[in-house]
C-alpha positions as CSV (number, residue, x, y, z in Angstrom):
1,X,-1.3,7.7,-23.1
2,X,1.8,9.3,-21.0
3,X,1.2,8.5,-17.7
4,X,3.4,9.8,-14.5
5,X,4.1,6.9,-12.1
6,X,5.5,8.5,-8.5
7,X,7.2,5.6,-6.3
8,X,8.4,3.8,-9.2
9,X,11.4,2.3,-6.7
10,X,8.8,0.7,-3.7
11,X,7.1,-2.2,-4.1
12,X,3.9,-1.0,-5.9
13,X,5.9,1.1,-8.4
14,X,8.3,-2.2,-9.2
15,X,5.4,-4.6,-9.7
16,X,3.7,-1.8,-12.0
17,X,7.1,-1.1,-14.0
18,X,7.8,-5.0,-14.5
19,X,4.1,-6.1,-15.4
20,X,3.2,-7.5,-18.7
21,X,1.4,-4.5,-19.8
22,X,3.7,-1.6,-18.7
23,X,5.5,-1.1,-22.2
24,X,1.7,-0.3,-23.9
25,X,2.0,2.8,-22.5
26,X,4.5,5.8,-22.1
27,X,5.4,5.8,-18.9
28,X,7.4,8.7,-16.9
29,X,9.2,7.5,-13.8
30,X,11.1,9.9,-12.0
31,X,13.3,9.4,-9.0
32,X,13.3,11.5,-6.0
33,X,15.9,13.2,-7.3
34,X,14.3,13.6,-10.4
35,X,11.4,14.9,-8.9
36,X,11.2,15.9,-5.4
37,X,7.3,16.0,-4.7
38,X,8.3,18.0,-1.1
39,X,8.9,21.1,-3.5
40,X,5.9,21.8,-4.7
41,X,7.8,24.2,-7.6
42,X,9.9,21.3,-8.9
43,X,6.2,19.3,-8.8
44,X,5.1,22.1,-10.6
45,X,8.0,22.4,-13.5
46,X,8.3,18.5,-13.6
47,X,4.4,18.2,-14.8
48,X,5.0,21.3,-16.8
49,X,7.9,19.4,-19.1
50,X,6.0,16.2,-19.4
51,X,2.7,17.3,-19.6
52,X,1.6,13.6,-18.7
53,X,-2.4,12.7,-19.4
54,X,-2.5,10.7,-16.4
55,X,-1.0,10.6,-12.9
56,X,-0.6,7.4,-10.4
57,X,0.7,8.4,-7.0
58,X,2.2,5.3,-5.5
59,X,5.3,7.4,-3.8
60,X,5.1,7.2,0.2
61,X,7.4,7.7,3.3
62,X,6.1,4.2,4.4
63,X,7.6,1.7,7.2
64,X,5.7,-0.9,9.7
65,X,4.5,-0.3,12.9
66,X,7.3,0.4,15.2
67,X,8.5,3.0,12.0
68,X,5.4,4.7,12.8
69,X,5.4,4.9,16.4
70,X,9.1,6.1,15.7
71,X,8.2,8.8,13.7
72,X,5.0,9.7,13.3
73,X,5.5,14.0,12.7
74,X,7.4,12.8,9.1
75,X,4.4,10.4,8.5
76,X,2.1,13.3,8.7
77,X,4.2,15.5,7.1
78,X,6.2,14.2,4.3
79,X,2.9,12.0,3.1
80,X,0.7,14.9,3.3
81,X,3.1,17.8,1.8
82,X,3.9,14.9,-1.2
83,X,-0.5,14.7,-1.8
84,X,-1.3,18.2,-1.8
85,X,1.8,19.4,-4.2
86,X,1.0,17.2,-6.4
87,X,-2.7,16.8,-6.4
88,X,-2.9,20.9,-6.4
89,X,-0.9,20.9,-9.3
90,X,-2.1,18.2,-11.9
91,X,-5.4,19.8,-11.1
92,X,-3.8,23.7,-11.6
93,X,-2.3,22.2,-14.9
94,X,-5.7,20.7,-15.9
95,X,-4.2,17.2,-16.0
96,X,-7.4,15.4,-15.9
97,X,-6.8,11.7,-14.8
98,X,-5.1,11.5,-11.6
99,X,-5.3,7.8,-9.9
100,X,-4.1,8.2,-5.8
101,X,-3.3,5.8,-3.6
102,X,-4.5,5.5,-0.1
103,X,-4.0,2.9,2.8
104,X,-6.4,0.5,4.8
105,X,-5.0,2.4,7.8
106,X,-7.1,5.1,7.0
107,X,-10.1,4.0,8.3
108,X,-11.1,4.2,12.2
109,X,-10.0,1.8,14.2
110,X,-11.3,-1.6,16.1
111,X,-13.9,-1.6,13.5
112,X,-15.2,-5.5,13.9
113,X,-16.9,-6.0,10.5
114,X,-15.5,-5.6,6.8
115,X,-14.9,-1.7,6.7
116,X,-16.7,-0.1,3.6
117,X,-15.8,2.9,2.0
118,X,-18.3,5.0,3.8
119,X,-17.0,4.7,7.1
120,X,-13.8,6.8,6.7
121,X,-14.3,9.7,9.3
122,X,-16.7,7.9,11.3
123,X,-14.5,7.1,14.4
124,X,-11.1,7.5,15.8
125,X,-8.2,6.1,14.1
126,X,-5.6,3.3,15.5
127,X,-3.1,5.2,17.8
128,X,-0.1,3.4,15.9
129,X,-0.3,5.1,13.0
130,X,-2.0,8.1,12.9
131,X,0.2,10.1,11.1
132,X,0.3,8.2,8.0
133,X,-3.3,7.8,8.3
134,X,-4.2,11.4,8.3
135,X,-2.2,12.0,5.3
136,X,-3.8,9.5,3.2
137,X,-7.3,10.7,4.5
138,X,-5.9,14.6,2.8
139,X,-4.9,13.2,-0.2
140,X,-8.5,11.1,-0.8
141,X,-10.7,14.2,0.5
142,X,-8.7,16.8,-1.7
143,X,-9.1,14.2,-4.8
144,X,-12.5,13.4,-4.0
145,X,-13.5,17.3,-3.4
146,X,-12.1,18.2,-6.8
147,X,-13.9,15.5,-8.4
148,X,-17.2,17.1,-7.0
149,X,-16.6,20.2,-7.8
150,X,-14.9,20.4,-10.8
151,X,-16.8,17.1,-13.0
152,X,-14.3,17.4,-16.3
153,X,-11.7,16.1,-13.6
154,X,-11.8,12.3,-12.3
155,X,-9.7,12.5,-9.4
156,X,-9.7,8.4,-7.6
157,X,-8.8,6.9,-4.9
158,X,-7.8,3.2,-4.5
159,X,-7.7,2.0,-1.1
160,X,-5.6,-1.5,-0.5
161,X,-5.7,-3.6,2.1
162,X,-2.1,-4.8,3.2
163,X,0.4,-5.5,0.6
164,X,3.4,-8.0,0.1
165,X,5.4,-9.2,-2.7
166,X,8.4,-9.0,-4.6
167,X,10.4,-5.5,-4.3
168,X,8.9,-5.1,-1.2
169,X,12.0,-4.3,2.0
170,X,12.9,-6.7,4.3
171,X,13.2,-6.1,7.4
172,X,12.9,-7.1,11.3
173,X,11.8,-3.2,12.2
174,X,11.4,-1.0,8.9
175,X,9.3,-3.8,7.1
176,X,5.5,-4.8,7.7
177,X,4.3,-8.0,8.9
178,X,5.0,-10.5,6.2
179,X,8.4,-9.4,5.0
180,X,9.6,-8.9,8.4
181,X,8.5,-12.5,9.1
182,X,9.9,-13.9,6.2
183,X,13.5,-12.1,7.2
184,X,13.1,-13.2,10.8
185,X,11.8,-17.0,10.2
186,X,14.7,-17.8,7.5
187,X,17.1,-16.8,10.4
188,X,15.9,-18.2,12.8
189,X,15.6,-21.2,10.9
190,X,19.2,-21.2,10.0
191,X,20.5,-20.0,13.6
192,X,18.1,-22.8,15.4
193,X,16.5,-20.3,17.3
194,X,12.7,-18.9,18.8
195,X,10.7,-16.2,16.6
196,X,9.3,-13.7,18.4
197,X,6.0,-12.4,17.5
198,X,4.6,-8.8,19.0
199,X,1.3,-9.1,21.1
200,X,-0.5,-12.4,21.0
201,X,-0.8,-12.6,17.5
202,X,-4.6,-12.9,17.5
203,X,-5.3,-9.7,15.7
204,X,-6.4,-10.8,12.0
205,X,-4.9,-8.4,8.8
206,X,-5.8,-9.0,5.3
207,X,-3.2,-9.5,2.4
208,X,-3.2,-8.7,-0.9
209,X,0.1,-10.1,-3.5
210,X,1.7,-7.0,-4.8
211,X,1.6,-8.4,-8.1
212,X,-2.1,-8.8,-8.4
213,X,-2.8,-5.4,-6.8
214,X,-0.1,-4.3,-10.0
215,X,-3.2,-6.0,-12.1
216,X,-5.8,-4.2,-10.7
217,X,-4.1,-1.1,-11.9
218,X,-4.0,-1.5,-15.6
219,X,-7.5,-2.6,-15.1
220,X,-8.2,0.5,-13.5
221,X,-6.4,2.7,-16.2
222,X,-8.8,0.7,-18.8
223,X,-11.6,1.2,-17.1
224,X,-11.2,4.5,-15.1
225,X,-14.5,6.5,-15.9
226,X,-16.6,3.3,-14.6
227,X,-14.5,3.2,-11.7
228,X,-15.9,4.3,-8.6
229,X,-14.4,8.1,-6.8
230,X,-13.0,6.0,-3.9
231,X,-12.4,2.3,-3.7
232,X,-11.6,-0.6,-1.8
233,X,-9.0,-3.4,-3.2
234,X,-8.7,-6.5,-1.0
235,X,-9.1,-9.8,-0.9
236,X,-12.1,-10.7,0.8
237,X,-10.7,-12.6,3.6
238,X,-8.4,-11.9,6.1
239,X,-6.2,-14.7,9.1
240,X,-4.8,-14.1,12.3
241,X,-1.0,-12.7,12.8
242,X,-0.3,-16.3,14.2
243,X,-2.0,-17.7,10.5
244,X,0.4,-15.7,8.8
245,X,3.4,-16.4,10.5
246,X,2.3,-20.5,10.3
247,X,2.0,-20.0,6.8
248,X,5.2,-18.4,6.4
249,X,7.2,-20.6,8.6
250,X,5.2,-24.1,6.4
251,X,6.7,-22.5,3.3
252,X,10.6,-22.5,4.9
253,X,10.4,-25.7,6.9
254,X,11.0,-23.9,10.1
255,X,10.1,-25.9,13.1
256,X,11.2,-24.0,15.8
257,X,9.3,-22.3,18.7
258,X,7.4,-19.1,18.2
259,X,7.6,-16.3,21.5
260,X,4.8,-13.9,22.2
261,X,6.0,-10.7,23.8
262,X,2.8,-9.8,25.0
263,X,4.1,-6.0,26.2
264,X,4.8,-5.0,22.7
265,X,2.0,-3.3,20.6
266,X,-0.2,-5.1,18.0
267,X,-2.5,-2.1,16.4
268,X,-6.2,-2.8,15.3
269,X,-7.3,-6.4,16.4
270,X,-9.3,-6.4,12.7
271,X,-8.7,-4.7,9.8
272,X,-10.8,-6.2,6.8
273,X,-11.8,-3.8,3.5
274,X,-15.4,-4.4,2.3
275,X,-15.3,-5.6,-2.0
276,X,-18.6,-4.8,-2.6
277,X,-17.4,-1.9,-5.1
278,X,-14.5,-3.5,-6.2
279,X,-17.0,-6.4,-7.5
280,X,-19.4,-4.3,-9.1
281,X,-16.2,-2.9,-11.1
282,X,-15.9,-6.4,-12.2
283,X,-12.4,-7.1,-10.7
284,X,-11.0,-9.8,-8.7
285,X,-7.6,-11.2,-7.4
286,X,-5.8,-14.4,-8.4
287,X,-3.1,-15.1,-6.1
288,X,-3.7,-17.3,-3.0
289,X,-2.0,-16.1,0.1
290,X,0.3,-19.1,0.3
291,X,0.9,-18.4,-3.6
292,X,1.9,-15.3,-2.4
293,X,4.4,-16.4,0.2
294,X,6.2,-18.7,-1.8
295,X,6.9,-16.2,-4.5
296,X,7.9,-13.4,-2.0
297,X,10.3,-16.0,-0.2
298,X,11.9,-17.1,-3.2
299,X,12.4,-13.3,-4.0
300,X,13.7,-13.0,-0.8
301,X,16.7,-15.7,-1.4
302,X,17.2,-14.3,-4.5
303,X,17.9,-10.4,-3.3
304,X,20.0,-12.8,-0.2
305,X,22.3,-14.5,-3.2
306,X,22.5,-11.0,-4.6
């Protein structure tokens, strides 16, 4: 199977390229450079040479939350431009398998239970990051509406809670939560100073280790007819910012003091995925979060001693 992987250089694309079971397959992984997915005619001749069988869109103009407040018209833009040109095309080329990413984020906000997959459209979404959100909803609607109306094509959509890991960017504004804690705990840690944390850090996120979301990709490629249009990927359980930041700072021995700046924005105050279909596909993850910290801090020194 020749499959396309877009975003081969973030985090997802980097735990998918470096996994165990990348080299059973032929994989095509283009640079932006290589292919530039805002141009919907160099999407167009790029599938056109490769013909691949089977498309994972990972690529992304991502960033944490003050990214998103920053810049919310290239969020909207840049994501939703990359969807459609691509999307439009595999399907214009009859390329048949086409496996698209989406985002938590997506789904409307201050939403107290564990959000299911039925509830995307059914309120308003979190101010913070709209943008992005609105993109990822285009790019699961156009997938899912081609998959309905045209049955010899299986057009998907994964939707992952958070994500952290190895290859993932560090830092203190451009970075989500854990990375950005990681970065900002090891200094302070080493400067003897406070860590400041934005809001009260009682809103509660869930986490998923890039590397086992990396594993629930080739179990999706393996198993992609019995896999649900849209889906859910998390882990079942989700902590408070404080938790995380605790956990983090347990893992480097920092003992200092933690600052809440309470006039800074903290998004949703609970954003938990619902598993239910990610069960009944017969998948589950096997990294703990703390699992999860250590190997993304030890990554962390590593990229540090260069």
């Amino acid at each position: 199977m020749k499959i396309l992987l877009t975003g081969s250089s973030g985090m997802v694309g980097q735990n998918i390229i470096n996994h165990k079971k990348f080299k059973e397959y032929t994989f095509f992984i283009p640079s932006s450079s290589e292919l530039n997915l805002l141009d919907e005619r160099d999407v167009e001749s790029y599938l056109k040479s490769n013909n691949p069988d089977f498309i994972i869109h990972a690529a992304g103009f991502v960033g944490g939350i003050q990214s998103n407040i920053n810049s919310p018209v290239d969020f909207l833009l840049k994501n939703s431009l990359m969807g459609i040109n691509l999307i439009n095309k595999s399907k214009e080329l009859k390329i048949k398998s086409f496996l698209n990413l989406g985002s938590s984020c997506m789904y409307p906000a201050n939403i107290a239970t564990k959000i299911s997959e039925s509830m995307l459209l059914s309120g308003p979404l979190e101010p913070t990051n709209e943008g992005y959100a609105i993109s990822k909803i285009l790019s699961t609607k156009l997938c899912e509406f081609i998959s309905k109306s045209f049955p010899e094509f299986n057009y998907k959509t994964i939707i992952p809670c958070n994500l952290f890991g190895k290859y993932d960017k560090f830092d203190p504004i451009k970075s989500h939560l854990i990375p950005a804690a990681i970065m900002k705990i090891h200094n302070a840690k080493i400067h003897n100073k406070s860590v400041e944390i934005w809001g009260s850090g009682d809103a509660r996120r869930e986490f998923m280790y890039a590397e086992d979301f990396s594993n629930l990709i080739f179990y999706a490629i393996e198993n992609f007819s019995e896999m649900p249009n849209v889906m859910n990927v998390g882990m079942g359980i989700d902590y408070t910012i404080n938790d995380y930041y605790i956990a983090i700072a347990n893992e480097i021995g920092f003992n200092g003091k933690f600052i809440h700046d309470l006039s800074k924005p903290e998004g949703m105050k609970r954003k938990i995925v619902d598993n239910f279909k990610l069960s009944k596909f017969g998948w589950k993850p096997s990294f703990s979060l703390d699992e999860g910290i250590k190997e993304t801090y030890s990554y962390y020194l590593e990229t540090l001693n260069g």
